[in-house]
ZAMARGU-4260 file (C-alpha; in steps of 0.2 Angstrom, whole numbers, plus 5000, padded with zeros to 4 digits):
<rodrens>
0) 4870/5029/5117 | 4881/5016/5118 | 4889/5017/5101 | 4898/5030/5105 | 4908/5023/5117
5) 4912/5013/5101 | 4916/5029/5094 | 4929/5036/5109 | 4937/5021/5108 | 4940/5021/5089
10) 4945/5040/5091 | 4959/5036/5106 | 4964/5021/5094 | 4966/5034/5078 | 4977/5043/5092
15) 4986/5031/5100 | 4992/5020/5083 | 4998/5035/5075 | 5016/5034/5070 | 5026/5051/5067
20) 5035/5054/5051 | 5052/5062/5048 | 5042/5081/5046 | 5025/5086/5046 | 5017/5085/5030
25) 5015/5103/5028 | 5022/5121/5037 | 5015/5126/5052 | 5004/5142/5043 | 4997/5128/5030
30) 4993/5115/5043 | 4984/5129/5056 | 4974/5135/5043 | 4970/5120/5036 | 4965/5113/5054
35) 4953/5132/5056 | 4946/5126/5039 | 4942/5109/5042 | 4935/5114/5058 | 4922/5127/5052
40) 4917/5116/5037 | 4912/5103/5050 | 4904/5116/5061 | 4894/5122/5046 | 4887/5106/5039
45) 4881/5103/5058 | 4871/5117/5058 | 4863/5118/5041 | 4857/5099/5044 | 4848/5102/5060
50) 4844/5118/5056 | 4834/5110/5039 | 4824/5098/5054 | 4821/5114/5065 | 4814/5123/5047
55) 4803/5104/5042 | 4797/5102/5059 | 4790/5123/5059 | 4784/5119/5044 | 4771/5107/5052
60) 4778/5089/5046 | 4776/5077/5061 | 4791/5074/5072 | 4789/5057/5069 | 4793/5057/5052
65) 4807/5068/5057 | 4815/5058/5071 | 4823/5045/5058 | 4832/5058/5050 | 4836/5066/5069
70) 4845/5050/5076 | 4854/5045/5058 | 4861/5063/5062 | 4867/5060/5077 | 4877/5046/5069
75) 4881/5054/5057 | 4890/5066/5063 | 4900/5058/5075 | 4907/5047/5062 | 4912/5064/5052
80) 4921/5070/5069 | 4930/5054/5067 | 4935/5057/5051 | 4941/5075/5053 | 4950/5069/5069
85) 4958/5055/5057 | 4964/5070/5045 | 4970/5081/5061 | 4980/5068/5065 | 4986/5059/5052
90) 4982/5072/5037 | 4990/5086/5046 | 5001/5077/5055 | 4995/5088/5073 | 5003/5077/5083
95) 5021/5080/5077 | 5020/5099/5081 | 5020/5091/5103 | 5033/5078/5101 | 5048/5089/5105
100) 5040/5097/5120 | 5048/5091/5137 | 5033/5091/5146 | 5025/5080/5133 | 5037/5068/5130
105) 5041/5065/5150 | 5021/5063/5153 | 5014/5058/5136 | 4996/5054/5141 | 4994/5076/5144
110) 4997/5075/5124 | 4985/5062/5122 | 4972/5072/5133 | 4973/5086/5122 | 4969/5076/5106
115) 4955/5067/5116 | 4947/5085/5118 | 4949/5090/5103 | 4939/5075/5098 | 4927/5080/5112
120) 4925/5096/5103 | 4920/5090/5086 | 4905/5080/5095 | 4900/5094/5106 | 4898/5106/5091
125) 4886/5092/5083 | 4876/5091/5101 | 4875/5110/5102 | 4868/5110/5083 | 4857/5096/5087
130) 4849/5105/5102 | 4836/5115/5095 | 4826/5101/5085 | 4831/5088/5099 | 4816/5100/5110
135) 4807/5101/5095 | 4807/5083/5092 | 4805/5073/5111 | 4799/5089/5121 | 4812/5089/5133
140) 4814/5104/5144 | 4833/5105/5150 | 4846/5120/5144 | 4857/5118/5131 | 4872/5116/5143
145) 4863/5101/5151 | 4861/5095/5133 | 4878/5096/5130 | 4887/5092/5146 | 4875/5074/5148
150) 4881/5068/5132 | 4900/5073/5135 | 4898/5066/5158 | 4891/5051/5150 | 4902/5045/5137
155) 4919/5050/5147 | 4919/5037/5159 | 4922/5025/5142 | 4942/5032/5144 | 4942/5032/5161
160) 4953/5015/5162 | 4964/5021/5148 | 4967/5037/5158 | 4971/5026/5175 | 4981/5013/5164
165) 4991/5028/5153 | 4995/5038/5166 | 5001/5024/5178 | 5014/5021/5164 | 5020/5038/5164
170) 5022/5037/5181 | 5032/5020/5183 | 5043/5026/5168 | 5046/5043/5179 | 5055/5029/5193
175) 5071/5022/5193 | 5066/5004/5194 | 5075/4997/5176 | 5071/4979/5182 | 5051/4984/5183
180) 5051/4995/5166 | 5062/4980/5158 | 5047/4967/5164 | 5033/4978/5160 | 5042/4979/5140
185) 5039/4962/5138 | 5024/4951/5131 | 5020/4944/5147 | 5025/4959/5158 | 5011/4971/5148
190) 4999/4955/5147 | 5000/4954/5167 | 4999/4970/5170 | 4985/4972/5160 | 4973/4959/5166
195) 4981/4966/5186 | 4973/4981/5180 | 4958/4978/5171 | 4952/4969/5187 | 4954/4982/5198
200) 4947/4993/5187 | 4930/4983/5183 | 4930/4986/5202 | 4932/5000/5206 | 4929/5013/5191
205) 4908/5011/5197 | 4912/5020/5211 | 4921/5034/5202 | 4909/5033/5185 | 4895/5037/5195
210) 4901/5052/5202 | 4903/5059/5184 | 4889/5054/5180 | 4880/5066/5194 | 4870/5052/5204
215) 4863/5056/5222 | 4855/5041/5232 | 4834/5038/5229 | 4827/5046/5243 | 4817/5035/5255
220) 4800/5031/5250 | 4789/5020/5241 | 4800/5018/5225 | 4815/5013/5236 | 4808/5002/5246
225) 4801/4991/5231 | 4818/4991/5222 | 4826/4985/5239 | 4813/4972/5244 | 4818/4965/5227
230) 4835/4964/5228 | 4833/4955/5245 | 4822/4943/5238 | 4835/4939/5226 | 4849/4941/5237
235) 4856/4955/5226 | 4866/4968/5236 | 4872/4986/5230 | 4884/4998/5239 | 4870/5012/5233
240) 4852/5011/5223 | 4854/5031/5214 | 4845/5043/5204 | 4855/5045/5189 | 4850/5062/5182
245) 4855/5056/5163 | 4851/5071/5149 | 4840/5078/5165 | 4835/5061/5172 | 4818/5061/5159
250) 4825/5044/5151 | 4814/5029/5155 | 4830/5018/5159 | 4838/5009/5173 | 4856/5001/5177
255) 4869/4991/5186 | 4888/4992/5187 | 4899/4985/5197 | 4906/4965/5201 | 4908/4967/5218
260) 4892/4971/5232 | 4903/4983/5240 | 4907/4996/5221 | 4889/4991/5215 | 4878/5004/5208
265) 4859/5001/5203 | 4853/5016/5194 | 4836/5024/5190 | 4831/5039/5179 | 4817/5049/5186
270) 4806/5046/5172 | 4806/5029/5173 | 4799/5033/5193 | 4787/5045/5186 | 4780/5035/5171
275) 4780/5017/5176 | 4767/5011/5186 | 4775/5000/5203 | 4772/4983/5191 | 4782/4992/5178
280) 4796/4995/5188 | 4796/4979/5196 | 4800/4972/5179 | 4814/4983/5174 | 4825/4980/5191
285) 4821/4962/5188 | 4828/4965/5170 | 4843/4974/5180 | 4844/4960/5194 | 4845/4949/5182
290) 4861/4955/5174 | 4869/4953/5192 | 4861/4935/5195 | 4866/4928/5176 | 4886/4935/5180
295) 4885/4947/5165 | 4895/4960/5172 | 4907/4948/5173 | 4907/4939/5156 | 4910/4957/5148
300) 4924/4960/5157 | 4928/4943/5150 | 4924/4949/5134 | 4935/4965/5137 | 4949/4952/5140
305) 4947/4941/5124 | 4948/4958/5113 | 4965/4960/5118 | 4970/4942/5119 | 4965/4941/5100
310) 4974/4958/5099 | 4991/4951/5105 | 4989/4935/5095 | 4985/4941/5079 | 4991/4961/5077
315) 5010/4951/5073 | 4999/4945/5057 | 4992/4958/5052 | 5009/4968/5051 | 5015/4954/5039
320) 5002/4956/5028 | 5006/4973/5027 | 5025/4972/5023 | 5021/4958/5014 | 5006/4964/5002
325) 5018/4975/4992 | 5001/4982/4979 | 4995/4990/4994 | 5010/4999/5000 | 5014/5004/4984
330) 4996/5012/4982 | 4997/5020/4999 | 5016/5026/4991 | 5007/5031/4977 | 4996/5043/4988
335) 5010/5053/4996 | 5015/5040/5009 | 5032/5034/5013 | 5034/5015/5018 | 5035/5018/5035
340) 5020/5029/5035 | 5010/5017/5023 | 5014/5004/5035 | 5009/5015/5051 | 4991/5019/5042
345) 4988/5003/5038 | 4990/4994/5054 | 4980/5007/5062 | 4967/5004/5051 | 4968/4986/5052
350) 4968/4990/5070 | 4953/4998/5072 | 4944/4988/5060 | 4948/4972/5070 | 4940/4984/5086
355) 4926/4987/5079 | 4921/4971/5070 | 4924/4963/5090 | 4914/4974/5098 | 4901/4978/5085
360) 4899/4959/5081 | 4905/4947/5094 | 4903/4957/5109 | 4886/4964/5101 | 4880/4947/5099
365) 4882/4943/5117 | 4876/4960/5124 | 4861/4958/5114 | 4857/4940/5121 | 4863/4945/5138
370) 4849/4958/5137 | 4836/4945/5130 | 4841/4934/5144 | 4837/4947/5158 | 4822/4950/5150
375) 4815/4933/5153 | 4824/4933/5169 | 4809/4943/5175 | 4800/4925/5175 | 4810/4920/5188
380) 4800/4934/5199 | 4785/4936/5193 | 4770/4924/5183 | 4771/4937/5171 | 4781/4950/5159
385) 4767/4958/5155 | 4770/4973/5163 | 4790/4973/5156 | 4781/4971/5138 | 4770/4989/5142
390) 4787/4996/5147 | 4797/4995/5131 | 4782/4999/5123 | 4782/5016/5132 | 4799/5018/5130
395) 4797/5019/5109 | 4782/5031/5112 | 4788/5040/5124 | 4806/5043/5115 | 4797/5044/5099
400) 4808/5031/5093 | 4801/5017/5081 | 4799/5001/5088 | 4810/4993/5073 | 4825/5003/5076
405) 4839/4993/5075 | 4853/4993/5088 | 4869/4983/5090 | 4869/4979/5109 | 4852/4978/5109
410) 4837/4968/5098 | 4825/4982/5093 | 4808/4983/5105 | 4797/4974/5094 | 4809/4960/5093
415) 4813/4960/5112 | 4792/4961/5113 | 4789/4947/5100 | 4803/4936/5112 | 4794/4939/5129
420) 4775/4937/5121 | 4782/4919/5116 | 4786/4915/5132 | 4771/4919/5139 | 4764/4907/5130
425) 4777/4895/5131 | 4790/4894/5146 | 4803/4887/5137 | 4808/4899/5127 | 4815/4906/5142
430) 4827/4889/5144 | 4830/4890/5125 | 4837/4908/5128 | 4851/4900/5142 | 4856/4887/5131
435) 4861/4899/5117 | 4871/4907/5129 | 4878/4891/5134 | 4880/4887/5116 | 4889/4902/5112
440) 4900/4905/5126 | 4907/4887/5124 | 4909/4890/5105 | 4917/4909/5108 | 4930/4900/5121
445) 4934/4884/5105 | 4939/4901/5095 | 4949/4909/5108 | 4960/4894/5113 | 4962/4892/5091
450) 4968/4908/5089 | 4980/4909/5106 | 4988/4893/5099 | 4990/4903/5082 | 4996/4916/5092
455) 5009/4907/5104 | 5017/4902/5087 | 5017/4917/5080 | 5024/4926/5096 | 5034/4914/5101
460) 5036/4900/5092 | 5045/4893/5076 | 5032/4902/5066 | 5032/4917/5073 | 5053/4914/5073
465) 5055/4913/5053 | 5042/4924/5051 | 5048/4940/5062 | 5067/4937/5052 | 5058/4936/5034
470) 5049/4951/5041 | 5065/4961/5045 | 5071/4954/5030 | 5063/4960/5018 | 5061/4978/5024
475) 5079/4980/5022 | 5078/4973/5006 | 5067/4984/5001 | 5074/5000/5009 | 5092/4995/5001
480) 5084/4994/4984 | 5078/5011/4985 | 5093/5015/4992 | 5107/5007/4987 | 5120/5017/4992
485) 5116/5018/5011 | 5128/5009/5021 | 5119/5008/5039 | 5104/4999/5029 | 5117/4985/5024
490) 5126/4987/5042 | 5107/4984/5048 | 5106/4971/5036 | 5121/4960/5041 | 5117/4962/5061
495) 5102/4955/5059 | 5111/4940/5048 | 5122/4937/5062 | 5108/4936/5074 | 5099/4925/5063
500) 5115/4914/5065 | 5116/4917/5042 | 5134/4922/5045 | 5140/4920/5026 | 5126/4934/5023
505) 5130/4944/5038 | 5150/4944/5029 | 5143/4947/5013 | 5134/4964/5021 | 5147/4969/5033
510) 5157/4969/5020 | 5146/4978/5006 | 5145/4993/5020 | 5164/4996/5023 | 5167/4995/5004
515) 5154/5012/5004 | 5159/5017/5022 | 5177/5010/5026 | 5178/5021/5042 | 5163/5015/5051
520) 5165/5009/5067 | 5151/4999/5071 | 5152/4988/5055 | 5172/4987/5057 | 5166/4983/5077
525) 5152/4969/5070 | 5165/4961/5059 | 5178/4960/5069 | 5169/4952/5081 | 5162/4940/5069
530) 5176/4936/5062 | 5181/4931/5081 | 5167/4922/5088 | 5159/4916/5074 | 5150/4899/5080
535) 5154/4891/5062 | 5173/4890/5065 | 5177/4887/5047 | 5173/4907/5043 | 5184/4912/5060
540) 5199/4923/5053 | 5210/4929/5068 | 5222/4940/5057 | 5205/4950/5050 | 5198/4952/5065
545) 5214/4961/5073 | 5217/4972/5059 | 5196/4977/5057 | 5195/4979/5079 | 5212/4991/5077
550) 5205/5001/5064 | 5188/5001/5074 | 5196/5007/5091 | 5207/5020/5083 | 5191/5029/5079
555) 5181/5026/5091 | 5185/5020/5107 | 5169/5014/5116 | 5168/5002/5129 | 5160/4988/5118
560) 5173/4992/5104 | 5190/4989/5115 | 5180/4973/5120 | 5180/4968/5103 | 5199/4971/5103
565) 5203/4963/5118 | 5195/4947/5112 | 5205/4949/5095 | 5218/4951/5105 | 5214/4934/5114
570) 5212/4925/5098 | 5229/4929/5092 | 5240/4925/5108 | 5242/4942/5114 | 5236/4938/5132
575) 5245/4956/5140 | 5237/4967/5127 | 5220/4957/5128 | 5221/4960/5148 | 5225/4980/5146
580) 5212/4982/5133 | 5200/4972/5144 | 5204/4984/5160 | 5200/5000/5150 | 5184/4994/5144
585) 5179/4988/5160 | 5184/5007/5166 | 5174/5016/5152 | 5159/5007/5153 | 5144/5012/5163
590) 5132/4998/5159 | 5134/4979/5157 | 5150/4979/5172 | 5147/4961/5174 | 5153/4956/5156
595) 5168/4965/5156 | 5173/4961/5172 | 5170/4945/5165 | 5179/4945/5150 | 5194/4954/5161
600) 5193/4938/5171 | 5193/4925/5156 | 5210/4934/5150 | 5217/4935/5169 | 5215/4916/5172
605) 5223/4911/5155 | 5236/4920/5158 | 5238/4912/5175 | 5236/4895/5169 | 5249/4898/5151
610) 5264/4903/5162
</rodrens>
């Protein structure tokens, strides 16, 4: 169940990395009918696999056999939602046909919503096609909408946080604090606000999750009253102990959410009350207790925090090795993508690739021996784990899933069964469990401090300097030598020269844009003023920075293009004319007032002082 949080995830990532192109691919008949296409083709292949179980198991061979080939489905086809939902969006280019709408682009996370259903969709046409053999196969007696609505209550709470998060940015955008939306643009303004934020979610979104997830308090009774005598034995308290009517509540499973006692939920299927003997159940809220008492819950949101650590200290790489592997742009070209789309596609595959190896891998491996730990936590309790071992094997009979069957947050029940029959027969095993725990932690925090000092130099240091200018660099580069005759590339070209402090470049491409643009204001602007201020006084040329700021402000008298005069002015004696031109760019500007009255105030006090 949970790889398909995985799977939501990956599909709000296909979303969210998606970059818009200059048009949509194709018209808006061919990309309707190619979306009702794609669509039915997917609904088809749905239903003529299940139906193929529905027609093997009628035909008398043993759901058993069948069940392999059920779950793989299940798989199966939420990857192939993906997929399509990957075409939709960057096949199609769907998302190009909302990015005009006012309402869309004042509150961007309603756009997002309607994609996230669409996704929704695809898997909920793969749960309705998998209902029939799904009764056939575990003997579950619940209606198709039940069916269907379980899987889509449970797996939404995944993008609760993403909702809060998204739409919280809307809304602080919708203000008119400047200072807050500057703070919250940079590194460390979105790093804060993201940890602020993921706190107060991990404690509070139990509270919420479980009121999606349908749950009503355990009545009073003998079942409650042995789940609470054990969470005061271990000291354990919840802010409610619920029945938690997942797919119908026929589920032998039980869990805990929440950090805090007071948004802390312990959870119970009623089949797990009606199958398990008391000793049974004992074991499995020990199982739970112990994710409490070993801190779990809090390492994963840890866990949650070193995704995006590493995301924010290596995404900056992987975008140069895009740019900078020029085969696989070029085969990406080669495919029907431009540059900037190539480059878009890539680093949301790069993206998603680095999510899932994370979570499938890292934060797998610690889930899995998380679980293993609360399994042996049990000794802690109880003499025995006997009764846990009879559990999980009820669970694979009762599910009609093999005890082999692999899963990545959990060892497979025979290997979880193999684990606790050694330690019946030797306690420490149980200790050799915390010590890999220990082990690993202390090695997973080694690899996060290695890659945040990779990524400080990359963000922010010399590193990251050189490499963010070579980066710019050769883009340009690239874009003027498919386009040569485009003035604003070499325009772009000589600004980021001159930022980079390479002013005999910046000339060189100032100059190459006014030879294919000699009316341009901006790059007559840009010159002028390097030709003004330029730090390296040897390339300073008064006389050309007058006649290029004249010719500038002729054509276009902005603000920041009279300041340009005024300073020319300045630098050629012409203290009145600098002042007057200074007092009308003060009087047109609307932003930056503090400069001009500035530079209005440099002229005033030289002209004072050179009386």
């Amino acid at each position: 169940m949970l790889g398909n949080f995985i799977f939501f995830i990956i599909a709000l990532l296909v979303y969210a990395t998606y970059q818009p192109g200059e048009a949509p691919r194709f018209g808006p008949a061919a990309t309707l009918l190619s979306f009702f296409l794609l669509f039915f083709i997917y609904t088809i292949i749905c239903r003529r696999y299940y139906d193929k179980i529905t027609e093997r198991y009628r035909a008398g061979e043993a759901a058993s056999q069948l069940t392999h080939r059920f779950d793989a489905g299940q798989k199966r086809f939420t990857i192939y939602a993906l997929v399509v939902f990957t075409i939709d969006i960057y096949g199609l280019n769907l998302p190009d046909y909302f990015r005009f709408t006012p309402v869309f682009q004042t509150i961007p996370t309603l756009e997002a919503l309607i994609f996230l259903a669409l996704f929704i969709s695809y898997t909920a046409v793969a749960w309705n096609a998998a209902y029939t053999p799904h009764q056939n196969l575990f003997g579950k007696t619940m209606s198709r909408r039940a069916y269907i609505t379980g899987h889509i209550l449970f797996n939404l709470p995944v993008l609760l946080p993403w909702l809060a998060l998204s739409t919280l940015i809307d809304f602080i955008n919708l203000l008119p604090f400047e200072g807050l939306k500057q703070f919250l643009g940079t590194t460390y303004g979105q790093a804060i606000y993201f940890i602020v934020f993921l706190f107060l979610a991990a404690v509070l979104a139990p509270a919420i999750i479980q009121v999606f997830w349908r749950c009503r308090p355990l009545p009073d009774g003998q079942d409650r009253r042995l789940i609470e005598a054990l969470c005061r034995r271990t000291g354990v308290k919840f802010a409610g102990i619920l029945r938690w009517p997942l797919f119908g509540g026929r589920m032998i499973t039980a869990g805990v959410m929440g950090l805090v006692a007071r948004f802390r939920y312990l959870l119970v299927t009623d089949g797990l009350l009606q199958i398990l003997s008391p000793e049974e159940i004992s074991t499995v809220i020990a199982h739970e207790l112990g994710h409490v008492k070993k801190k779990h819950l809090l390492f994963y949101l840890f866990f949650l925090g070193g995704y995006m650590f590493l995301s924010l200290s290596i995404l900056d790489l992987i975008i140069f090795f895009i740019i900078y592997s020029r085969p696989v742009t070029m085969l990406m070209e080669a495919m029907g993508q431009d540059r900037a789309g190539a480059a878009a596609l890539l680093f949301s595959v790069a993206t998603i690739i680095m999510f899932v190896v994370y979570f499938r891998y890292i934060f797998g491996f610690f889930m899995r021996n998380f679980e293993r730990q609360a399994d042996t936590y049990v000794y802690s309790l109880f003499n025995s784990a006997k009764p846990l071992i009879s559990t999980l094997k009820k669970i694979a009979f009762t599910s009609g899933q093999p005890q082999d069957k692999p899963n990545w947050h959990h060892f497979s029940i025979r290997e979880r069964i193999a684990y606790l029959e050694k330690c019946e027969s030797d306690r420490r095993w149980v200790a050799r469990q915390d010590r890999k725990i220990k082990k690993s932690m202390a090695l997973f925090i080694i690899a996060m401090v290695f890659v945040g000092a990779i990524g400080y130099q990359v963000n922010f240091g010399e590193i990251g300097r050189r490499l963010n200018h070579s980066f710019f660099e050769k883009i340009l580069l690239r874009e003027i030598e498919k386009n040569p005759g485009n003035p604003e590339l070499y325009r772009a070209l000589g600004s980021s020269y001159y930022k980079w402090k390479k002013y005999s470049s910046a000339i060189e491409f100032y100059t190459g844009a006014l030879a294919m643009a000699p009316n341009d204001a901006e790059t007559l602007n840009n010159l002028a003023w390097l030709y003004a201020t330029c730090e390296d006084k040897s390339l300073r040329d008064p006389g050309q920075a007058l006649n290029l700021a004249e010719r500038a402000a002729a054509i276009d008298p902005r603000a920041h293009i009279l300041d340009t005069l005024a300073e020319s002015y300045y630098i050629n004696g012409r203290i009145e004319d600098a002042t007057r031109t200074a007092q009308e760019a003060l009087d047109l500007s609307r932003e930056n007032r503090s400069y001009y009255m500035g530079q209005l105030e440099k002229f005033r006090q030289y002209r004072i002082k050179n009386r």
